[in-house]
KOLLODREN-580259 format. One line per 3 residues: number of its first residue (from 1); their letters; for each residue x, y, z negated of C-alpha. Coordinates in nm, 3 decimals, decimal comma. Layout:
<sites>
NUM> a> X:Y:Z | ...;
</sites>
This chain:
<sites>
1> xxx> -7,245:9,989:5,859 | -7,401:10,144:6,148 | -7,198:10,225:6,392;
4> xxx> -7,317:10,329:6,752 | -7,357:10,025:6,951 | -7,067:9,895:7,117;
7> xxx> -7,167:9,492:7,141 | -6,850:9,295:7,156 | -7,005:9,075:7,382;
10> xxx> -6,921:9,309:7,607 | -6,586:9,147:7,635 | -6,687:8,978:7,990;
13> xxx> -6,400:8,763:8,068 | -6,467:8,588:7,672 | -6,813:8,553:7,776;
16> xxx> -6,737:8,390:8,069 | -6,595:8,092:7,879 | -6,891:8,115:7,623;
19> xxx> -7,198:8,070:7,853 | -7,046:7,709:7,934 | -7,141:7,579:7,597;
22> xxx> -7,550:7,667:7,605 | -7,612:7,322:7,724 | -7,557:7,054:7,460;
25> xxx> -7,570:6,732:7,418 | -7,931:6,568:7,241 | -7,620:6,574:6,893;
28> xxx> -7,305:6,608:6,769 | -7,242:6,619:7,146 | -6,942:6,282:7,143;
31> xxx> -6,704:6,411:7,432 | -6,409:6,634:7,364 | -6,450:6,972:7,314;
34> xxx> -6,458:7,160:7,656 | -6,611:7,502:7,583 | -6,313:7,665:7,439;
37> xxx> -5,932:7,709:7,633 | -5,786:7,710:7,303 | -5,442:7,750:7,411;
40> xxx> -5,523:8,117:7,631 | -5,793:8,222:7,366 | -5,688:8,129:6,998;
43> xxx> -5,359:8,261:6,991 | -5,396:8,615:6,890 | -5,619:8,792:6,617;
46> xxx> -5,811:8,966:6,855 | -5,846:8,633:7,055 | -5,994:8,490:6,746;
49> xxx> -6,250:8,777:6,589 | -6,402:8,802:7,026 | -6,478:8,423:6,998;
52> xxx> -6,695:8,508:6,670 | -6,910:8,720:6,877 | -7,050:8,419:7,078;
55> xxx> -7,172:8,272:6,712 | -7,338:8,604:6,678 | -7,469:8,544:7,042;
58> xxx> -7,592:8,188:6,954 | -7,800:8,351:6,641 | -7,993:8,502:6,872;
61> xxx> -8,064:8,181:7,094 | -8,183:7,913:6,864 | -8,425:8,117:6,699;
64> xxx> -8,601:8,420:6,841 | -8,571:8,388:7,226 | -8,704:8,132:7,431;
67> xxx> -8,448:7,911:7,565 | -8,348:7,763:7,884 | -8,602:7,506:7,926;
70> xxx> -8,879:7,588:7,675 | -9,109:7,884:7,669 | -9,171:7,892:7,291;
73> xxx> -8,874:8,032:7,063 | -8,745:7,815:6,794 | -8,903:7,986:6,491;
76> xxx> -9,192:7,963:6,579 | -9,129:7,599:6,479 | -9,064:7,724:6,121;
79> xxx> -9,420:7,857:6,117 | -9,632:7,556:6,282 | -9,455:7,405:5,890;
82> xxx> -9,599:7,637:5,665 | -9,892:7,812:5,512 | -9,899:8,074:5,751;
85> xxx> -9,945:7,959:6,120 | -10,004:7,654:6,285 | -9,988:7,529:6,698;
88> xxx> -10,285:7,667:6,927 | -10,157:7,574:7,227 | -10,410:7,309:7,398;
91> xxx> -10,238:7,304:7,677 | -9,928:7,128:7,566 | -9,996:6,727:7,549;
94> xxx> -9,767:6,718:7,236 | -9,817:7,060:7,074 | -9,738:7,009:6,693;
97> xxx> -10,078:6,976:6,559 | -10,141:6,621:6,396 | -9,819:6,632:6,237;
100> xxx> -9,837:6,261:6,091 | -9,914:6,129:6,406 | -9,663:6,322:6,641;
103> xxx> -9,362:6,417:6,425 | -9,143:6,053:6,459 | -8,794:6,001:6,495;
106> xxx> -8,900:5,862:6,893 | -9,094:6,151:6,983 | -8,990:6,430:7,215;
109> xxx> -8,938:6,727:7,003 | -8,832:6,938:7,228 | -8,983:7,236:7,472;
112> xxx> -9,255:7,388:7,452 | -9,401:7,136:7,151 | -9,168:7,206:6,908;
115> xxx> -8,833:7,274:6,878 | -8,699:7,033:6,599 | -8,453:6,827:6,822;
118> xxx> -8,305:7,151:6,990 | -8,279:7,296:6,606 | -8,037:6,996:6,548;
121> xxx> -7,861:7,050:6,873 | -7,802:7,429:6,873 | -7,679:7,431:6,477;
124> xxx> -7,437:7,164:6,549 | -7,288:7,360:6,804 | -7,248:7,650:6,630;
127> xxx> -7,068:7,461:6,342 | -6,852:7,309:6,607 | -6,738:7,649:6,728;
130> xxx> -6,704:7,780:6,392 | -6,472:7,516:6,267 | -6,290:7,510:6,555;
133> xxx> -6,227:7,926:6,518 | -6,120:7,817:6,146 | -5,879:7,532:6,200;
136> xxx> -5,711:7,726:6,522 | -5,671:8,055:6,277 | -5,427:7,855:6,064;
139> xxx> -5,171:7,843:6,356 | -5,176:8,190:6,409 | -4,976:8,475:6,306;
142> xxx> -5,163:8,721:6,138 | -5,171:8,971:5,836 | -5,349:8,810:5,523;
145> xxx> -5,651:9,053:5,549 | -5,700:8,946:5,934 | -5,660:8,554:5,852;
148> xxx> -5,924:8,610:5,561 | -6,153:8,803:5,800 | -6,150:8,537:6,055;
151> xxx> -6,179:8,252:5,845 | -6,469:8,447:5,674 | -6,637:8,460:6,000;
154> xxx> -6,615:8,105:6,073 | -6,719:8,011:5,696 | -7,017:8,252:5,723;
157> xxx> -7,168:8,076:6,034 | -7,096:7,750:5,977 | -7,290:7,816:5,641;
160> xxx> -7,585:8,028:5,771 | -7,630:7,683:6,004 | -7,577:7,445:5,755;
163> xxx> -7,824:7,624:5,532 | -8,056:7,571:5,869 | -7,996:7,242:5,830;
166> xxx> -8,005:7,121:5,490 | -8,379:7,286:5,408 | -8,486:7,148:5,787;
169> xxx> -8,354:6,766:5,766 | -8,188:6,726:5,373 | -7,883:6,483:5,382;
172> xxx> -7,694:6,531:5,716 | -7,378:6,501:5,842 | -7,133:6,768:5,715;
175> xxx> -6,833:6,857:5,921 | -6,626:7,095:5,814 | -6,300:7,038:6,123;
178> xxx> -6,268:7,087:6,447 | -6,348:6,763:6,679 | -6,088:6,737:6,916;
181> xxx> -6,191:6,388:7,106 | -6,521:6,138:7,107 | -6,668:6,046:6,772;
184> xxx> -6,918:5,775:6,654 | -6,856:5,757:6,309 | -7,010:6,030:6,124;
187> xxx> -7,171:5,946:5,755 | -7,489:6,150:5,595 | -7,346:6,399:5,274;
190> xxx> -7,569:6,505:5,031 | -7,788:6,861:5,055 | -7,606:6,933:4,724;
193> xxx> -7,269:6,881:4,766 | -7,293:7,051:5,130 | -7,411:7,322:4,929;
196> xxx> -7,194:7,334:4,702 | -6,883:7,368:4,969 | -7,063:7,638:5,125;
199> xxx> -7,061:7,850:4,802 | -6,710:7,813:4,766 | -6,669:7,923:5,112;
202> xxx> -6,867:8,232:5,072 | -6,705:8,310:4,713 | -6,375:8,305:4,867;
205> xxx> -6,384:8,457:5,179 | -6,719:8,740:5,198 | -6,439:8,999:5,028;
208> xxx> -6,272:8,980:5,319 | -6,569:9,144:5,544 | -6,645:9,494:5,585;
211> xxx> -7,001:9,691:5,575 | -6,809:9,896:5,860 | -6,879:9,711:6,151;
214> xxx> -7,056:9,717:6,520 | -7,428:9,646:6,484 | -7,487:9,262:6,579;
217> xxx> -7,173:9,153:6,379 | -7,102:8,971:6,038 | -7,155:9,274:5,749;
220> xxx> -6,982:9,217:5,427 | -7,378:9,241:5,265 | -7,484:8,955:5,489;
223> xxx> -7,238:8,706:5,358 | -7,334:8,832:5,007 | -7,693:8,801:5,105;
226> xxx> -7,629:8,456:5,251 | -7,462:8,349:4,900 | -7,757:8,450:4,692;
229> xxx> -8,002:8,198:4,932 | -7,730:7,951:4,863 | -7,669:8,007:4,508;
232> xxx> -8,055:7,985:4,481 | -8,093:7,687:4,662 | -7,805:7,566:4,398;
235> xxx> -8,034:7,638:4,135 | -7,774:7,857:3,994 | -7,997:8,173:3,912;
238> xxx> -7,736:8,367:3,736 | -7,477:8,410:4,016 | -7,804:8,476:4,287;
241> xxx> -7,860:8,776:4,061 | -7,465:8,864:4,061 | -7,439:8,844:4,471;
244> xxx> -7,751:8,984:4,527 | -7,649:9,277:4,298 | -7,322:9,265:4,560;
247> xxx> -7,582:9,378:4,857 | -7,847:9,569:4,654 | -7,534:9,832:4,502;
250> xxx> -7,261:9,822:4,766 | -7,335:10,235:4,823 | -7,392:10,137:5,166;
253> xxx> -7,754:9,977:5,246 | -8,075:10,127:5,096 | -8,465:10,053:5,200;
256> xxx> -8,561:10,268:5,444 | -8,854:10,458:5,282 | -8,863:10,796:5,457;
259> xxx> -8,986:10,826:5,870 | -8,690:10,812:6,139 | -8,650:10,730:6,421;
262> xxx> -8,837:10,745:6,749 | -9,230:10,887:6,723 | -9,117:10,983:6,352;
265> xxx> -9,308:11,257:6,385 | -9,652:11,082:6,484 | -9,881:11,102:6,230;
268> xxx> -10,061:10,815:6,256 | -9,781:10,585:6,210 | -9,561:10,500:5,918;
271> xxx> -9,215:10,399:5,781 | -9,301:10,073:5,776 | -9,407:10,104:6,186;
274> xxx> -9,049:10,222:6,226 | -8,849:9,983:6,105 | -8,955:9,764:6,330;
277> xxx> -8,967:9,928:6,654 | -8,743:9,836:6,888 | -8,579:10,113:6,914;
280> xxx> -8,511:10,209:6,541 | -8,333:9,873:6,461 | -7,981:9,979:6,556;
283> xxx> -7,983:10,347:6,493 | -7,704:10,458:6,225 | -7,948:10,604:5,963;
286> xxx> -8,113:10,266:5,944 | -7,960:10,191:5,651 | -8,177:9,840:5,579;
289> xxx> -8,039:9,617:5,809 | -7,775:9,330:5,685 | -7,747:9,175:6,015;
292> xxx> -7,920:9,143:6,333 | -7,907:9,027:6,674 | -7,840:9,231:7,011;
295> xxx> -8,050:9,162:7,300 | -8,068:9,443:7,566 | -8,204:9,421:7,931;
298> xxx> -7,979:9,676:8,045 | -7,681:9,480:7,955 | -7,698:9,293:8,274;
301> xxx> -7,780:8,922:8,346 | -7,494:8,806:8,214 | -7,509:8,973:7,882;
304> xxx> -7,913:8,937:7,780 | -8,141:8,611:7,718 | -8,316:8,467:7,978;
307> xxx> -8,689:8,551:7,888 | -8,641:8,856:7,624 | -8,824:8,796:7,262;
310> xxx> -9,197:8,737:7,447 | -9,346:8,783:7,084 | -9,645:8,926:7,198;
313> xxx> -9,673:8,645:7,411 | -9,632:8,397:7,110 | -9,847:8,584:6,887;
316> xxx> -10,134:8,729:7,031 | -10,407:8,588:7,070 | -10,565:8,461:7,465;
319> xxx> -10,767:8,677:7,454 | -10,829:8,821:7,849 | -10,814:8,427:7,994;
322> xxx> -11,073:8,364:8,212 | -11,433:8,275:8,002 | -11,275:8,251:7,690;
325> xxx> -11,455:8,557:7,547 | -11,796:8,692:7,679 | -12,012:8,933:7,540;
328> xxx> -12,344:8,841:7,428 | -12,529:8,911:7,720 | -12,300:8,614:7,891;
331> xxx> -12,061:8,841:8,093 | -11,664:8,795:8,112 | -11,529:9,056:7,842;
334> xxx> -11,195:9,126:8,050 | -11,020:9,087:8,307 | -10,670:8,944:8,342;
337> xxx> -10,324:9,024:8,482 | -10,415:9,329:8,586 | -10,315:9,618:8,411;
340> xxx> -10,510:9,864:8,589 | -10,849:9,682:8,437 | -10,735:9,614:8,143;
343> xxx> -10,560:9,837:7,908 | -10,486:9,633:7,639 | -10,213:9,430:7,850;
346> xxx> -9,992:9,700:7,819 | -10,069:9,807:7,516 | -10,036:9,463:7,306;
349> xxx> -9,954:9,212:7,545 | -10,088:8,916:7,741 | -10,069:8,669:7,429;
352> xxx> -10,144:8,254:7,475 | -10,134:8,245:7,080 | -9,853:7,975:7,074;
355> xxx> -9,868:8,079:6,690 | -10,189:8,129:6,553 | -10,189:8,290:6,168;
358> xxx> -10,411:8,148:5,926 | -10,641:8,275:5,700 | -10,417:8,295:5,421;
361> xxx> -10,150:8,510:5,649 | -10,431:8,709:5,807 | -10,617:8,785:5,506;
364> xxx> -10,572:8,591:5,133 | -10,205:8,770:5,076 | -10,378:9,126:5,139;
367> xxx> -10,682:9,095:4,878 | -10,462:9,278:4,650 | -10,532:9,650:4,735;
370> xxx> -10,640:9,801:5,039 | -10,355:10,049:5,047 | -10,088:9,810:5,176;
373> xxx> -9,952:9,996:5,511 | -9,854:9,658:5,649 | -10,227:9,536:5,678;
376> xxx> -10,385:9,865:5,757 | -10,572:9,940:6,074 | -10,313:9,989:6,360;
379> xxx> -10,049:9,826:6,200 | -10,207:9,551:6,208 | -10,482:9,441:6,484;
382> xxx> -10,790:9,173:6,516 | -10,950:9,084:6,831 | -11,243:9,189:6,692;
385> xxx> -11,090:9,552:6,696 | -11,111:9,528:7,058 | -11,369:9,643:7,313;
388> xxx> -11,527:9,484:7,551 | -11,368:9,674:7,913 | -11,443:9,479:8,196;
391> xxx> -11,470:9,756:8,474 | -11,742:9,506:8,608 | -11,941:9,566:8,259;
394> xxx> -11,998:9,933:8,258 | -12,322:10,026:8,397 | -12,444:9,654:8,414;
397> xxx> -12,431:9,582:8,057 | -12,514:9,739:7,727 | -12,195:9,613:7,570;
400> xxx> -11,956:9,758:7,768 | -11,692:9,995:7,505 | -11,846:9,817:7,203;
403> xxx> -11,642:9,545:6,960 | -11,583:9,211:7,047 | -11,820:8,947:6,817;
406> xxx> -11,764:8,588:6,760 | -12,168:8,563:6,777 | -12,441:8,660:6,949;
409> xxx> -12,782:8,757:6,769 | -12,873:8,407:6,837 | -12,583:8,289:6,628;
412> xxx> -12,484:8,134:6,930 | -12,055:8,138:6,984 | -11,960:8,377:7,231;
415> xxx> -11,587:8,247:7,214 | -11,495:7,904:7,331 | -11,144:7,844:7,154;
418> xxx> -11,188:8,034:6,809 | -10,839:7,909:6,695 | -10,615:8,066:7,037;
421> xxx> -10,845:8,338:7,067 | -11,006:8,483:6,771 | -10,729:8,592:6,532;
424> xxx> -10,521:8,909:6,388 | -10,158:8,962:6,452 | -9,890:9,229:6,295;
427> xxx> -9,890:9,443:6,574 | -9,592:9,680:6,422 | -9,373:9,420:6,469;
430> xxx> -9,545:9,278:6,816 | -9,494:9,603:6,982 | -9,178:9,535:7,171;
433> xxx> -9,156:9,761:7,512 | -9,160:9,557:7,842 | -8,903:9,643:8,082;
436> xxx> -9,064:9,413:8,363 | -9,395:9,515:8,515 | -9,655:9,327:8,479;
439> xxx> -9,430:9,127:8,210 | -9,682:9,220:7,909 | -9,494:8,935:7,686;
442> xxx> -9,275:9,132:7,522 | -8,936:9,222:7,650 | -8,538:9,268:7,536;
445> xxx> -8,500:9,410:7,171 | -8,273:9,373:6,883 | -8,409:9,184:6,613;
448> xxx> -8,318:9,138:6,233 | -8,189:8,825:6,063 | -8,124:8,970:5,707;
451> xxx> -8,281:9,319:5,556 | -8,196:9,443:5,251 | -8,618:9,404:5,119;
454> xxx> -8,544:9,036:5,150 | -8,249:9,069:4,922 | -8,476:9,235:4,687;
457> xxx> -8,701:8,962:4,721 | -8,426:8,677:4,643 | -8,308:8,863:4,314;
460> xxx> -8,674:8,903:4,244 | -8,717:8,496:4,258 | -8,377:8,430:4,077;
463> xxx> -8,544:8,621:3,789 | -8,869:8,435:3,796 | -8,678:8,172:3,716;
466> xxx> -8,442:8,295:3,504 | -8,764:8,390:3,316 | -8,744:8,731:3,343;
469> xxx> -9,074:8,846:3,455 | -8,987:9,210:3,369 | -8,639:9,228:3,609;
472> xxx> -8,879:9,058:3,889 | -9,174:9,267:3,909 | -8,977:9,556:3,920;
475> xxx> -8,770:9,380:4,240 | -9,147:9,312:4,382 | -9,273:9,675:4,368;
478> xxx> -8,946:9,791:4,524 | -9,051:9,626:4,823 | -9,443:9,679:4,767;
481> xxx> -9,368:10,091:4,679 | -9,255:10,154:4,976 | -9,535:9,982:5,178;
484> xxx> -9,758:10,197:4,946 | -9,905:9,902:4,834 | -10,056:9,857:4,463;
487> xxx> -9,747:9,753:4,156 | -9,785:9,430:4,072 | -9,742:9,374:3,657;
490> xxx> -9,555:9,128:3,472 | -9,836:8,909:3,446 | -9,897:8,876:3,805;
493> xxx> -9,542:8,780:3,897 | -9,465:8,391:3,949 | -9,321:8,174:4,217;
496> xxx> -9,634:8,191:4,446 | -9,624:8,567:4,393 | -9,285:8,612:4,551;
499> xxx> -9,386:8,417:4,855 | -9,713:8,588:4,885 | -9,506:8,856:4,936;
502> xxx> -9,242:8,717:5,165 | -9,509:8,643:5,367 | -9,606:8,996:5,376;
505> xxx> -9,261:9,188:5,449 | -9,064:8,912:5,619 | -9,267:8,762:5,889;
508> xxx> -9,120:8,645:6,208 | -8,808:8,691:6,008 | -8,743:8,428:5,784;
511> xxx> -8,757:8,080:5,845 | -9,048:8,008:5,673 | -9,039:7,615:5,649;
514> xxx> -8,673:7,638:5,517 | -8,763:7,878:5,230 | -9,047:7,643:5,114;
517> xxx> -8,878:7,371:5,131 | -8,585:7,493:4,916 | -8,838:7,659:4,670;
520> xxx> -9,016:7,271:4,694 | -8,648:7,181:4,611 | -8,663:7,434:4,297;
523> xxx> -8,928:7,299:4,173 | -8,850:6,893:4,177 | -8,528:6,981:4,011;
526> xxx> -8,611:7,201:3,732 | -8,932:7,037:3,676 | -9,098:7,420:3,605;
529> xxx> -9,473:7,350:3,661 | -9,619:7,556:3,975 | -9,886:7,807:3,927;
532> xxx> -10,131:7,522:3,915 | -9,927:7,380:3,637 | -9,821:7,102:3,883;
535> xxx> -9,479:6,965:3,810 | -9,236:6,761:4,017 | -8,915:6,569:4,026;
538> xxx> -8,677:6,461:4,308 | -8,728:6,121:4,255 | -9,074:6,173:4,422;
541> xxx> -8,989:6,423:4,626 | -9,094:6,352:4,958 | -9,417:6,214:4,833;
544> xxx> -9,508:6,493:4,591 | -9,353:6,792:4,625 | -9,483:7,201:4,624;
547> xxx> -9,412:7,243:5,025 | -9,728:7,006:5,088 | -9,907:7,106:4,803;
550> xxx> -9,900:7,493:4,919 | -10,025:7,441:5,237 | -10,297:7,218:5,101;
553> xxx> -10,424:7,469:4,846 | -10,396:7,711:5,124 | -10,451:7,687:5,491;
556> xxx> -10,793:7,611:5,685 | -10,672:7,420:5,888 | -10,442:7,095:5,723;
559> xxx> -10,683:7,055:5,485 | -11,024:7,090:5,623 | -11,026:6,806:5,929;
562> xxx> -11,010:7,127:6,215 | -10,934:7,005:6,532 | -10,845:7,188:6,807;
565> xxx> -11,005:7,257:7,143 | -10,885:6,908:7,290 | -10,928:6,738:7,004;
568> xxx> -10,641:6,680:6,814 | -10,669:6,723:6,438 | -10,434:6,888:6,225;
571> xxx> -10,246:6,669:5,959 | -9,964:6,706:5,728 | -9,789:6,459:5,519;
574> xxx> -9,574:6,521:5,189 | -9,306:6,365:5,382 | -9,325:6,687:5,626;
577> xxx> -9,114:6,854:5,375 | -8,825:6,749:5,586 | -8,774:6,686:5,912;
580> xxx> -8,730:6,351:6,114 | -8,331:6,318:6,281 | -8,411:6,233:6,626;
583> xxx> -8,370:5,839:6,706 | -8,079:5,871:6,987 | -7,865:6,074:6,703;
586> xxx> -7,870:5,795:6,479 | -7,829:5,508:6,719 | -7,554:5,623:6,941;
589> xxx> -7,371:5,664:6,649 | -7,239:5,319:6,609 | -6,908:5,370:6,446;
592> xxx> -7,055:5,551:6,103 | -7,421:5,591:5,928 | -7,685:5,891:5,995;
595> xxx> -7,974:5,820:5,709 | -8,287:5,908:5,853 | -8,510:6,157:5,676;
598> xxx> -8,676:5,999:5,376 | -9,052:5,911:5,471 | -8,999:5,817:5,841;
601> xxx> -8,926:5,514:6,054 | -8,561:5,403:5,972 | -8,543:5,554:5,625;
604> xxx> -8,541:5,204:5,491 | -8,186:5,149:5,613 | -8,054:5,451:5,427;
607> xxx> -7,738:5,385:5,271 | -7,658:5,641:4,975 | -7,496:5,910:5,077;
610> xxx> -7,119:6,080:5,066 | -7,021:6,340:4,821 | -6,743:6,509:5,099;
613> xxx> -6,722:6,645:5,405 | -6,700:6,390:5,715 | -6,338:6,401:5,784;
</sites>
């Protein structure tokens, strides 16, 4: 699959026409399409399979990279909605943190908050694009291998967003044609049958991709790998197994479990350190990678995101602000924005902890062994790793070069905001270069959407539920052999198990909320009891379901009263299993019928919704 890099973004003149469509409307945008020039652009094959690059382009945009107005990437969204991280920023006035309270249809979620609304906006464009690649492909003259490529394109992004979608919101409108003029009269389908079309898309077309493609593009293995999450979120167990066999033994992709890459031979690192450096991610002999996004600052303004990734800015915690941390004696432990003075700028980041981890993502899902490279020292780092190296401290004060402490012998808090600035991050996968002085947020780097562990990880689940404990442990300790972690045995292996260790490999990766909520799904419609022996049904599922539950029995912070530094307390509802559609989508459309997520303000005029597509 890995060919050297030659981005077809690179195609200028395309990308010209592309950048036009990055600001959207607050929907399904109602005024006539204007981003495309059909007529000089969708006439040729080549035409066609250069506008597919711009979906690859938009990948990038609505999750991992901050966007043109907001600071905060979209996934981190996913996160605030799950077991493993929640909001620390104080200084947003509507920072995601009492969830009941602040998540409503009215509200503003958008910026630096959250990024539910602009989830809605930037997956509806995408789907727009891709059906309008589909529909124009018809009217061109091609050979039936290039119309099945195209079309399998178009099919795989328009269900990679509507799988977005379905796991974010439920019911939504599904549109599955190009609009050519205004509309106002879209209806809600169901999750299921949306699904449903979406397999059928994927089962049709995914033999018409190749594993022989740039890097950033649509592998034959992703669409496969897309089709198991699909065919899982289906319920249908047996074909997950059968298309995730389709990724796991094309001959192609294997886990990367020897060093490469950059620093390979550094002994202090590890495989696990290299697959996620920066540098590593597009090299041919990484053979892992499914599909991934391109962002690189030396491709010129026109061809990079605005801000870069900024992950260490997202993730680590505020830790050299002004007063936050002192050492015992009272003194300020470091200094800030300035590199010279402080070390650990450059060498993980100036963080504001816009996602903090909790407990359970810091520490619960590594109480297995202590062998586990992806929590060891290094790999992984704690504030309380650090040292106290205020220039200003050495020679004044007897703490200067020792370890940060929460307390003093007094018991007395020597840190003001515990929750932004008193936490461990993954550092292997922080460590993105900067190519901006005095940037320290981290910069432009290529970053993965599907690996082949996660694959691994989907077969494993299919077989939980297949009950077939045996085929799933041995997909677990795949994944856990090569981090050099303990085996897990047949008796350990259940539903939680498998997102334990999801949680472990895929961080920053997967959409976290999405993947609950279609396991919450899972378990309302088989009615298999949790490993609590909790059951559930869809009848109640937005006010009983295993999403809520999970974070319950697991964060500190949901379910413990915590409020933050200003205040605010954190809450979650059952209801939070979906997401609110934003107000302004529903009402302007006056010629059709948007239900609004079950368990929010409007639901009660839901009408039932369609089996088909909007046409």
């Amino acid at each position: 699959m890995n060919k050297i890099v030659k981005y077809t973004l690179g195609h200028i003149g395309m990308l010209g026409l592309m950048v036009s469509a990055t600001g959207c409307s607050d929907w399904l945008d109602p005024k006539p399409l204007s981003f495309f020039t059909p007529e000089n652009t969708f006439n040729t094959y080549e035409g066609l399979k250069t506008s597919t690059d711009m979906l690859n382009r938009d990948v990038r945009y609505f999750d991992y990279y901050p966007t043109s107005g907001s600071a905060d990437p979209c996934i981190i969204s996913e996160y605030f909605f799950s077991e493993m991280g929640v909001n620390a920023r104080t200084d947003a006035s509507n920072a995601p943190v009492d969830l009941v309270r602040q998540i409503t249809p009215s509200a503003s979620l958008t910026g630096n908050a959250t990024q539910i609304n602009n989830y809605w906006t930037y997956l509806y464009k995408g789907i727009k694009d891709a059906n309008t690649l589909y529909d124009r492909a018809q009217n061109v003259e091609m050979t039936e291998q290039q119309r099945g490529e195209i079309e399998a394109l178009a099919c795989f992004h328009r269900a990679f967003r509507y799988y977005r979608l379905v796991h974010q919101y439920g019911d939504v409108p599904f549109i599955v044609h190009e609009v050519t003029g205004p509309r106002y009269d879209f209806y809600t389908t169901k999750r299921e049958a949306i699904l449903r079309y979406l397999k059928e898309d994927l089962d049709r077309t995914a033999p018409y991709l190749s594993n022989n493609v740039y890097i950033g593009m649509v592998t034959q293995a992703a669409a496969y790998h897309l089709l198991t999450k699909i065919n899982l979120a289906l319920g249908e167990f047996e074909d997950a197994v059968e298309s995730a066999n389709k990724v796991i033994g094309d001959g192609v992709h294997h886990l990367m479990t020897e060093r490469f890459g950059v620093n390979k031979n550094d002994d202090t690192k590890d495989v696990v350190w290299d697959l996620h450096q920066s540098d590593n991610k597009a090299l041919p002999e990484n053979k892992e990678v499914l599909y991934m996004v391109i962002d690189r600052y030396d491709a010129g303004s026109d061809m990079r995101s605005a801000a870069g990734l900024e992950i260490k800015r997202q993730l680590v915690p505020w830790y050299p602000a002004s007063g936050q941390i002192l050492t015992p004696d009272g003194k300020a432990a470091f200094v800030d924005n300035n590199e010279q003075k402080n070390p650990y700028l450059l060498q993980y980041g100036r963080g504001i902890c816009t996602l903090r981890s909790t407990w359970y993502h810091q520490y619960s899902i590594w109480t297995l062994d202590d062998t586990d490279c992806r929590h060891k020292d290094g790999n992984w780092v704690h504030v309380k790793d650090l040292t106290y190296n205020n220039p200003a401290l050495k020679g004044t004060s007897e703490w200067y070069g020792k370890n940060v402490r929460l307390y003093n012998d007094k018991d007395e808090q020597l840190i003001q905001d515990t929750i932004r600035c008193w936490s461990g991050w993954p550092h292997y996968k922080s460590n993105v270069a900067d190519q901006k002085a005095s940037w320290w947020r981290g910069g432009w780097a290529d970053w993965y959407v599907f690996r082949l562990a996660e694959t691994y990880l989907l077969r494993a689940e299919a077989y939980v539920w297949l009950d077939k404990p045996d085929l799933a442990v041995e997909d677990l300790n795949i994944v856990r052999r090569r981090a050099g972690a303990r085996e897990l045995t047949v008796n350990e292996v259940n539903i939680s198990q498998v997102l334990d260790e999801r949680a472990r490999e895929l961080f920053y990766e997967e959409p976290r909320k999405c993947e609950l909520t279609r396991i919450a799904f899972l378990f309302a419609k088989t009615g298999k009891a949790d490993e609590k022996g909790r059951t559930y049904s869809m009848e109640e599922f937005t006010t009983n379901n295993y999403f809520y539950n999970r974070i319950m029995d697991r964060t500190e912070f949901y379910n413990k009263d915590v409020k933050n530094a200003v205040g605010n307390s954190y809450t979650i509802a059952p209801y939070n299993v979906l997401w609110p559609i934003a107000e302004k989508a529903i009402s302007t459309n006056v010629e059709g019928h948007i239900n609004q997520t079950p368990g929010y303000a409007g639901s009660e005029n839901n009408i039932e919704p369609m089996d088909i597509p909007n046409e």
